[in-house]
Structures are given as C-alpha cells and as structure tokens.
N, C-alpha and C positions, 0 to 999 in steps of 0.2 A: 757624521752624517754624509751619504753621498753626493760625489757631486754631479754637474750636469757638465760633458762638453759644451764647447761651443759650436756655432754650428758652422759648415764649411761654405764661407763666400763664394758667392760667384766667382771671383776672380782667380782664386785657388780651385774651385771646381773645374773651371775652362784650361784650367794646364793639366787637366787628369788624363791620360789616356784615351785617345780617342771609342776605339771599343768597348771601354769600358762604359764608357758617358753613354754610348747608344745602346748597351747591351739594359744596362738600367732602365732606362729611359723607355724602353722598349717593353723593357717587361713592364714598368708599375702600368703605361700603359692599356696594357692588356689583359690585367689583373681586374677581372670583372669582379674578383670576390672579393675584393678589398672594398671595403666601404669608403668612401668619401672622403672620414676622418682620419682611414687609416694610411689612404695612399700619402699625404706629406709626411706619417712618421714614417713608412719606410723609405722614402726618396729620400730621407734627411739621413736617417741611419745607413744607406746603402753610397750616399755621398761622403759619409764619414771613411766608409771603408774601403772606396777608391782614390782618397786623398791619402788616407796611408798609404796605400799600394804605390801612390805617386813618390809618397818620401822613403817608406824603407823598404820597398820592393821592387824597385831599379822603375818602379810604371810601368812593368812589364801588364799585360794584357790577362783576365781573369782565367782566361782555358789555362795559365801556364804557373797557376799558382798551386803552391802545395802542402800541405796538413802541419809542416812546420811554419807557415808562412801565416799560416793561420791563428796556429797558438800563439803566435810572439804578439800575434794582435790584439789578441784575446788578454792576453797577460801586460798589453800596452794599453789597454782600455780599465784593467785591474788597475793598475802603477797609477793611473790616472785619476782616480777617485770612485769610480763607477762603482753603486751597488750590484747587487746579485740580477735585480731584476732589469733592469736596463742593460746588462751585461747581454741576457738572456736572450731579449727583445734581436738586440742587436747580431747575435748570436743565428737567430731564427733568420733573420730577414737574408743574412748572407747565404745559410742554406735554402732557403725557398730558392732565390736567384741561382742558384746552383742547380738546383731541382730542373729550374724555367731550363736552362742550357742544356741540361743530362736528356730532357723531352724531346725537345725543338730544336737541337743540333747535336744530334747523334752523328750523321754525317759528317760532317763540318769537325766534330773531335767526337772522334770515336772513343777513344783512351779516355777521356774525362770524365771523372770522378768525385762528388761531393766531396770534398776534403774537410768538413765540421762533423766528426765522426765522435763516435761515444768515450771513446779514448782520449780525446780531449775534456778535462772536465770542467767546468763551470766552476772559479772561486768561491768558497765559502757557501757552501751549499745549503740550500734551508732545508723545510721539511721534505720528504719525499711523498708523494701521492702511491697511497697504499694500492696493489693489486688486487682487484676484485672482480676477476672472471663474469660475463656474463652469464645467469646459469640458463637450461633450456627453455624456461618457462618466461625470462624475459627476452630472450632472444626472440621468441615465437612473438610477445605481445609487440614489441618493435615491429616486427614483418606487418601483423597487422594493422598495426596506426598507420602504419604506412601506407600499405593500399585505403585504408579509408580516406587519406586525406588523396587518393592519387596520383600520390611521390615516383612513381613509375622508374625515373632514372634512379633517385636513393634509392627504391626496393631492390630492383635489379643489382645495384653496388651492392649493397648489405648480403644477397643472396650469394651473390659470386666469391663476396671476398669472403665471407664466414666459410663456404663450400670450399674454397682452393687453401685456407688457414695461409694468404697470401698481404705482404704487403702493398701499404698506398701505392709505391712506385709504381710496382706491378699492374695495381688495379686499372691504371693511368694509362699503360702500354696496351692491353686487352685489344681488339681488332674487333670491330663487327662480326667479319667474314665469318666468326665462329660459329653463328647463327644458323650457320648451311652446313655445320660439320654432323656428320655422322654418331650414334652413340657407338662406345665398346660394350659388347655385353660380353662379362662375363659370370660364371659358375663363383660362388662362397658357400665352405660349410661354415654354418654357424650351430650352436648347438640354445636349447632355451632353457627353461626354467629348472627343470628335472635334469638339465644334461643330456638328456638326446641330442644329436646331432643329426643335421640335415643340409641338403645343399637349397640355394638359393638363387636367381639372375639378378644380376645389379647390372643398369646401365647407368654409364657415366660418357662424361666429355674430357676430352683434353684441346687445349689449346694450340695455337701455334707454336710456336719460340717464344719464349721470353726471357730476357734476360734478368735476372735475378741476383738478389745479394748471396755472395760466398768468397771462397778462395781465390786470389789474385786479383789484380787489378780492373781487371772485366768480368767481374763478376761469374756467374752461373749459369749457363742456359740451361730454364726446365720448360716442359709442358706440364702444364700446370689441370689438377685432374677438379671436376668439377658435377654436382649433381644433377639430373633433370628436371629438380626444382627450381635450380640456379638457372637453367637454360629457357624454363619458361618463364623466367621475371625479366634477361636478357632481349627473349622475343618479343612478349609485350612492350619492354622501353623501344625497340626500333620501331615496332608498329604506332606506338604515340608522337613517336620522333620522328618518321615520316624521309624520305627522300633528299641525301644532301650528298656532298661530295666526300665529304673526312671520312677516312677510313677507322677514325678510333669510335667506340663502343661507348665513351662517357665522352661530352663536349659541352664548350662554350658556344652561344649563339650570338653574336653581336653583329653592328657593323660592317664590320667588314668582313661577316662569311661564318664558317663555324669551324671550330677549333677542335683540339684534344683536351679536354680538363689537367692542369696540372695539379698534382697529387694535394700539395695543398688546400684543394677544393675538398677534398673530403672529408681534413680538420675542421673546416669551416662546419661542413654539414654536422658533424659531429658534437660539435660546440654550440650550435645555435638552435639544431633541431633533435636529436636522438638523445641528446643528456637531457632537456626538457621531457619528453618521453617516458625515459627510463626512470629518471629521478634522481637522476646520479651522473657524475662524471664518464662520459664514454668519448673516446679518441680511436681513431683507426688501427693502432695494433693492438689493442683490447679485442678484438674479433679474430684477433690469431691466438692470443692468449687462450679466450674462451674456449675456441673450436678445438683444442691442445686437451683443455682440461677435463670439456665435455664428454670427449672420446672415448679418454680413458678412466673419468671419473664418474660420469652419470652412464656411459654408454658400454663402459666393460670391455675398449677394445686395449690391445698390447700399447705399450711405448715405439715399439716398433711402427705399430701402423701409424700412429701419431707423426713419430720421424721422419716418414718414409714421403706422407702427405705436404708437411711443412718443408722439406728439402733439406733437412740438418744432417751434417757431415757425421753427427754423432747422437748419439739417444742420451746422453748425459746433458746437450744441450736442450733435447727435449722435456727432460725432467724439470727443469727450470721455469718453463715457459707450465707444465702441470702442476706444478708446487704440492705437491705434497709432500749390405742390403742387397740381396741376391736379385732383385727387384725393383724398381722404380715402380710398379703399381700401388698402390691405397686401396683397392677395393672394399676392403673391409669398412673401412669408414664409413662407404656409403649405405649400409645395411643398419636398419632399427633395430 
C-alpha cells in the first residue's frame, strides 16, 4: 500500500530558502483558480519540495535548479513509499510553480526553464488516457455552448488556440495589441470535388513574438498564424473586458488589479467546463491534437501544412500528433 509523507513543520519550513518560501507563498496566493480546498494541498506539496531542495540541493534557490535535480526527487518520493498518483499530484504542482516563474519573471531569469519535462517519467505507470481528437462537429458544438452561455474569454481561448494548433503556454503569452493587427491576405489554389483547381484569398493574423517550445534552451520564437474567426472571438472578449492596464489577452481579475492567466487556467477550464460539454475528457493539448488531425484528416490538407502551422522541426513529428519548409506560412489551413 502507499504511503503518505509526512508533512514539513514549520520549523523545518522557516530554514528553507528564503526565495523559495516567498516564491510559493506568492504564487498559491495568487492562484485564483485553485479552489479553497486545493490551495493547502498544494502549499503542503510545494513545502515538501523546498525542504528537499533544503537537504539535498545545497538550498540553492528554484531559478537554479535543474532536470536532474528534479528526477532524484522524484525517485526520492518513489524510494519513499509514494504511490503513482500522489507522485503525480506532486509532480504537477512543482511544474505549475515553474509555469508561475517562466510567466511572471521572464526578466528576472530569462534562461529559465520548466525542468518537469516528459523525459522524466512517472514510476510505475497506470493506464494511459487514450487519444481521441476532437472531431469538427464537436469542435463546432463547443464554440457554440459557449457563446450561449457568454464564455466570451473561453470562446475566444478555444478559437485562438484551435486556430494557431498552439500550446497553453503560448496561449498565456498572447498580447491584446493583436486586436489592432492588420490581416495578411494572401492568394491559395485549392482545387474541389472534380479536381479543378482554382485560386482563392485567405486572410489570416500573425502574432507578435512568441516564444515557443523547440530546440535549445530558449526555446522557439514563432508568430503564430491565426484565422479571422479566431480574431473576432479575441475582439469581442476585449470589448466585454473593457479598459485595464495588462497588456496580456487572457487575465485574472482580483484584488489587487489584473493579471496574465497562467497557463494552468486553462486546465482548470477544460476539466470543469468543456469535458462537461463535450462529454468526454478534453485538456488543452487535445486542441493541437485535433486541429493536426482535422487538417489533414477531415479537411484533406498535406502534413506539410499541418507541420508548417504547429511549428514542428519535422513532419514525422507531425504524423504523431495525426495518427494515423521553404515557408513559414500555413495558408492552406485556413481555407474550407
């Protein structure tokens, strides 16, 4: 049977690193999304892992910890009794707090980078939650439960990130300013049912900078390209949102002022409200998944444009994500 740690006294918490105590401390704070019940288990799990860092990580400070430092803890929480799902638990809460930092002090450490990565794997692994793309027909009924109930900021998420087949991170980075951006129009032949072929205009958006997951340590910077569907669910959420100072696109309101959503918000929405919906499990990379499959499986465009959209160094990784670049444009995607 599994067992439970114990929990880390005060006494042993107050010799823990001081940035570390206020970096915690700070985030569950701020954590609008965490319910009531769940802010003491992650302060409790997020105190466990800066009392280790206290004993076998010299107490060095959390920007300065790294992917090995991480496993050994991981595998010291195995050693230790811990089943799979409190491993898990425990697991998450250290990357969300990772997430809070990579957001809210990009300046402050530029270099810094989640270090709870997939390459790390989780002891003794249960089932796995099978892939089940959403297909168009429920993608579409989501968009509209959504404007009925007048989710305006989820509609607007859902439209953007299914449009740019972009990760939570990403989605979290997004800038309002985009709202004022210009479309690209450009020319696509497509051909139809008989194989004629014909050209066509597609306007689309591209974002700012974003930095994105890829090769080396800093990841990716892409502009990320998006439809003028995506742009008017974006416009409508400012117009509901009204007049604030944050320059991010998805926020928290509390308090003290308004914030950037950290990415984990949008698990939250996914788990409470769009798996209700659908009827079925749905998480935020489920919408990269989908927009992958859709493409090229309902929509008949290449793996190439798939590739090209989601930013993958390779189309073999594209295949993965479909199951079954002279260019940085997508164009094609955006055409029915």
């Amino acid at each position: 049977m599994a067992k439970k740690l114990k929990d880390v006294t005060l006494e042993m918490y107050q010799l823990c690193n001081d940035y570390n105590k206020q970096i915690i401390e700070e985030f569950i704070d701020s954590s609008d999304e965490l319910s009531p019940q769940t802010k003491p288990q992650y302060f409790s799990s997020l105190r466990i892992w800066i009392n280790y860092i206290r004993l076998f990580c010299s107490d060095k400070p959390i920007y300065e910890i790294q992917s090995i430092d991480y496993k050994k803890y991981q595998s010291w929480l195995f050693n230790n009794g811990l089943g799979e799902s409190a491993i898990r638990f425990k697991r998450s809460s250290v990357s969300t707090l990772n997430n809070y930092i990579m957001l809210y002090y990009q300046k402050e450490y530029p270099t810094f980078r989640n270090f709870v990565n997939k390459g790390i794997k989780v002891p003794s692994l249960g089932e796995v939650n099978k892939k089940v793309p959403l297909t168009p027909t429920e993608y579409t009924s989501l968009c509209d439960k959504l404007e009925e109930l007048e989710e305006w900021e989820k509609l607007a998420y859902l439209k953007f990130t299914y449009s740019t087949g972009c990760r939570r991170t990403e989605s979290s980075l997004l800038l309002k300013e985009v709202a004022n951006y210009a479309p690209k129009k450009t020319t696509v032949k497509v051909k139809d049912e008989d194989g004629k072929e014909s050209k066509v205009e597609v306007s689309t958006y591209r974002t700012h900078d974003i930095r994105c997951k890829g090769h080396g340590s800093l990841g990716k910077v892409r502009k990320l390209q998006f439809s003028e569907e995506a742009m008017e669910a974006l416009k409508k959420w400012l117009e509901i949102r009204g007049e604030d100072s944050c320059p991010y696109m998805f926020v928290i309101k509390d308090k003290n002022g308004v914030h950037g959503r950290p990415p984990e918000n949008f698990n939250y929405w996914c788990k409470k409200l769009f798996t209700s919906i659908v009827g079925r499990r749905v998480h935020p990379h489920l919408f990269r998944e989908s927009r992958a499959t859709n493409l090229v499986l309902h929509s008949g465009k290449t793996l190439e444009t798939a590739q090209k959209l989601l930013g993958h160094q390779s189309v073999e990784t594209t295949k993965i994500y479909v199951i079954r670049e002279d260019t940085d444009d997508a164009d094609d995607a955006f055409v029915d």
